[in-house]
C-alpha positions in Angstrom: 66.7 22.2 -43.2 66.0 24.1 -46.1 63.7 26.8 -45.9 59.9 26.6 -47.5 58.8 28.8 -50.4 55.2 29.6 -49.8 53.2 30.2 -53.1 50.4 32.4 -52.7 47.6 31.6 -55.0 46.4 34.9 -56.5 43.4 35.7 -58.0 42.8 38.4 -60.7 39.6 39.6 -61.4 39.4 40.8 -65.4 36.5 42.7 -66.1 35.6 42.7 -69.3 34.8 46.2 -71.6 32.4 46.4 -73.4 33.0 46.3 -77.1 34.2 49.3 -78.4 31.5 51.0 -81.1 32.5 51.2 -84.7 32.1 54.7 -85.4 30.0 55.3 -88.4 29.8 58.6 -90.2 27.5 59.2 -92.8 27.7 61.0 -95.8 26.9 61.7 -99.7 27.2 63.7 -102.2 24.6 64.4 -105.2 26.2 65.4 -108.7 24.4 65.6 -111.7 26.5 65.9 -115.0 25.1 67.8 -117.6 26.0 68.0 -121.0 25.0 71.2 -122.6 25.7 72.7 -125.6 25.3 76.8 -125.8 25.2 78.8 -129.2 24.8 81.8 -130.4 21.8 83.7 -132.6 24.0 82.0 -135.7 24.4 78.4 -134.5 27.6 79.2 -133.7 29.1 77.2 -130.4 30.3 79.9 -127.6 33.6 78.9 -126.7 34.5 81.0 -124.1 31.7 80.3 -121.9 32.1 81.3 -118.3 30.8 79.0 -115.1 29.0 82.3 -113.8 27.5 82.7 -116.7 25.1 79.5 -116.4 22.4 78.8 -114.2 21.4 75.4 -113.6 17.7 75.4 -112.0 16.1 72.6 -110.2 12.1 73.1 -109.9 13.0 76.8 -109.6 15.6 76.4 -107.2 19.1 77.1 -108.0 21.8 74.6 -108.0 25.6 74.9 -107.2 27.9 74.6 -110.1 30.3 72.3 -109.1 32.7 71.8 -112.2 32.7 73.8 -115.2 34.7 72.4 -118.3 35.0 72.8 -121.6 34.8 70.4 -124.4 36.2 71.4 -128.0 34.2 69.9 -131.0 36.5 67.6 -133.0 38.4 68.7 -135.8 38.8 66.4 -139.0 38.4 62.8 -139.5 38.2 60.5 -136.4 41.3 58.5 -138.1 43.0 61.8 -138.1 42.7 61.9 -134.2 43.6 58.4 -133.7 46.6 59.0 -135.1 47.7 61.8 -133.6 47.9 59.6 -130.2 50.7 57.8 -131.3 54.1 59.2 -131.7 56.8 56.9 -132.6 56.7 54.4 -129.8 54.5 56.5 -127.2 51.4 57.1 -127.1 49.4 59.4 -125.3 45.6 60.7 -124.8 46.5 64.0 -125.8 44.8 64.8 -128.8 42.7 61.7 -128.7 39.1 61.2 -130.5 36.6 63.2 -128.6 33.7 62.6 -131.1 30.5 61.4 -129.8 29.8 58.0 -130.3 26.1 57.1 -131.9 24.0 53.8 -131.5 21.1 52.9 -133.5 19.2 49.7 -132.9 16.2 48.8 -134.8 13.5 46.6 -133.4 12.2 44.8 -136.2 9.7 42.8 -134.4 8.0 46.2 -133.2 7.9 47.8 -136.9 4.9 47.4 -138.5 5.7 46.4 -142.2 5.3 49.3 -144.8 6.3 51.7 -141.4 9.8 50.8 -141.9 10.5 53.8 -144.4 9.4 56.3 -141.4 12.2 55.0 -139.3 14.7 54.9 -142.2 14.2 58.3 -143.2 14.6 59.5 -139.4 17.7 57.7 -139.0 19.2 59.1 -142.0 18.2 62.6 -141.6 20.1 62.0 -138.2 23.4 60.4 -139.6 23.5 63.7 -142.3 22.9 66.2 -140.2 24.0 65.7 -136.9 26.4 63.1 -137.1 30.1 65.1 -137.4 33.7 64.0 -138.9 35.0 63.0 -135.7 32.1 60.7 -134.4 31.3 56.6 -134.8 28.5 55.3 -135.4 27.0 51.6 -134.7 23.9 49.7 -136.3 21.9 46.8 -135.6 18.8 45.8 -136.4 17.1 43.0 -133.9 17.0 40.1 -133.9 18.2 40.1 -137.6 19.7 39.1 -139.8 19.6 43.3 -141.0 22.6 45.2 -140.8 25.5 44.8 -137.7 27.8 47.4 -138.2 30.5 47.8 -135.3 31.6 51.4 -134.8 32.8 53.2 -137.4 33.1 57.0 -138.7 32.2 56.2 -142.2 28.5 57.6 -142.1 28.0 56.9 -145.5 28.1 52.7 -145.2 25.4 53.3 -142.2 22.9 55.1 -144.1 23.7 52.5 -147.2 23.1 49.7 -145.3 19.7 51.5 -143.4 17.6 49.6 -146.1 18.3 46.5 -144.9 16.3 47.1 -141.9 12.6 46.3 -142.5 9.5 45.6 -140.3 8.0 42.4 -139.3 5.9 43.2 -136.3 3.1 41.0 -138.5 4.5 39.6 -141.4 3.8 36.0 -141.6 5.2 33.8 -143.9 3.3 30.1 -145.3 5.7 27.2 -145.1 4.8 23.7 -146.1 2.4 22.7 -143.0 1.2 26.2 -141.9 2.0 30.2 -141.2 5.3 31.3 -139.2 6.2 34.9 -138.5 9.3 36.1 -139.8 10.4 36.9 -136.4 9.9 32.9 -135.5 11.5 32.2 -138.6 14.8 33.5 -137.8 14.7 32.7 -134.2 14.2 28.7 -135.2 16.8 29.1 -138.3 19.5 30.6 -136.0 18.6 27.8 -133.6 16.5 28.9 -131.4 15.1 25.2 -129.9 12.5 27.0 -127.1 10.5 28.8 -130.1 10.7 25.3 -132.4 9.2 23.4 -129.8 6.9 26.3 -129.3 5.9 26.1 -133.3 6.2 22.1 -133.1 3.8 21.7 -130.2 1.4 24.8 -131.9 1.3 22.7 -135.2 1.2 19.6 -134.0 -1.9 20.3 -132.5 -3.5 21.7 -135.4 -2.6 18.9 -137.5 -4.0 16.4 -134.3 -7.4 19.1 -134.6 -7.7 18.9 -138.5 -7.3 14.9 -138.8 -10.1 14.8 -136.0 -12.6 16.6 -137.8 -11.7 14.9 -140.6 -14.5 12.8 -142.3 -12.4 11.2 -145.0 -10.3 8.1 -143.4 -6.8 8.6 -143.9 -3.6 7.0 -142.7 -2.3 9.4 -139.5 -0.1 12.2 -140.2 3.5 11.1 -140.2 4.1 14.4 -138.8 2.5 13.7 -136.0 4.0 10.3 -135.2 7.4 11.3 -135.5 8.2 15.0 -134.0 12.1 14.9 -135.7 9.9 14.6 -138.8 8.0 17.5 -138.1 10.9 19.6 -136.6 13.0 19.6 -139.5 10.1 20.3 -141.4 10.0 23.7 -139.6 13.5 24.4 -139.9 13.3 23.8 -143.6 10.4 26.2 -143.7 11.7 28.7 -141.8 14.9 29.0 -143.7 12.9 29.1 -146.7 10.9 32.2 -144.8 14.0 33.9 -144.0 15.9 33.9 -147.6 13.0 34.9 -148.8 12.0 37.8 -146.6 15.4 39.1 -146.7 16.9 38.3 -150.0 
């Protein structure tokens, strides 16, 4: 008789561990950069600046100088630069434009007309006497249609093309079935539909008004009965507003 294999049952007891914690660790680190530009009783830049020789205060208390570098002024033209980064079929950021780069925006719609000379005159008293050989500037007035001018180092075209910018904060023009601001104008000409059906719904009311208090019978506005009528009645006036407040 062959012998019996007993099998035991065991029983294992797993006690679960808790979880182990993610540690977390805190930290941060506060840096200002500063740009700062030191010169001497002549207007001269001081090139050979030193980190101990600048304080940096914070409501009287001072604050750490964490990295002190120097930056050179461009010399020549900023296509001069740009072409020094590219030597036969490498090129490198050694010697690359370092010019500041300038942005002027003009809010038309916030320029009273007749103030638009002011601003003009302090943009281009900018572009002469800060703006230097190796910097770009850009120039757009909004929403338009005054001058977009993309970056470029030719300060001469901005200031050129600075009296193109004018004001229209109220100028208003008259169109064939009532007053639009040049500012709506463009908007609807560049097709802008939520200010057309702003104007169409405004003038279509007046016109509904002015028939009512009519005395004199008259056969209903055709304006009113058909609003494609009246909305390319708008766009034809505000064209009409645009070419002639900017041409």
């Amino acid at each position: 008789m062959k012998g019996l294999r007993w099998l035991a049952p065991v029983l294992l007891a797993v006690t679960a561990s808790p979880r182990a914690q993610t540690p977390v660790f805190r930290s941060g680190v506060d840096l200002v950069r500063l740009d700062i530009r030191v010169t001497d009783d002549a207007g001269r830049p001081i090139a050979d600046l030193r980190p101990d020789e600048v304080q940096i205060k914070e409501e009287g208390t001072p604050r750490p100088v964490l990295l002190f570098q120097h930056v050179e002024t461009p010399r020549g033209t900023y296509s001069e630069a740009a072409a020094r980064t590219i030597a036969a079929e490498v090129s490198t950021n050694q010697g690359s434009p370092r010019g500041h780069v300038y942005v002027l925006v003009f809010d038309e719609t916030h320029i009273m007309p007749g103030h638009e000379q002011r601003a003009r005159l302090a943009a281009e008293r900018f572009l002469r006497t800060r703006v230097r050989s190796g910097d770009r500037v850009a120039l757009y007035a909004l929403p338009g249609p005054g001058p977009q001018i993309e970056f470029t180092p030719d300060v001469s075209r901005v200031v050129g093309a600075l009296k193109a910018v004018r004001g229209a904060g109220e100028e208003t023009g008259t169109g064939t079935i009532g007053t639009m601001r040049t500012y709506e104008a463009y908007e609807i000409a560049r097709g802008n539909s939520q200010i057309l059906e702003r104007q169409a719904t405004l003038v279509s009311q007046n016109l509904m008004a002015s028939d009512t208090r009519s005395t004199v019978s008259k056969r209903p506005n055709p304006l009113v009965e058909d609003p494609q009528d009246l909305r390319r009645t708008l766009l034809e006036d505000a064209r009409s507003l645009v070419d002639h407040a900017y041409g």
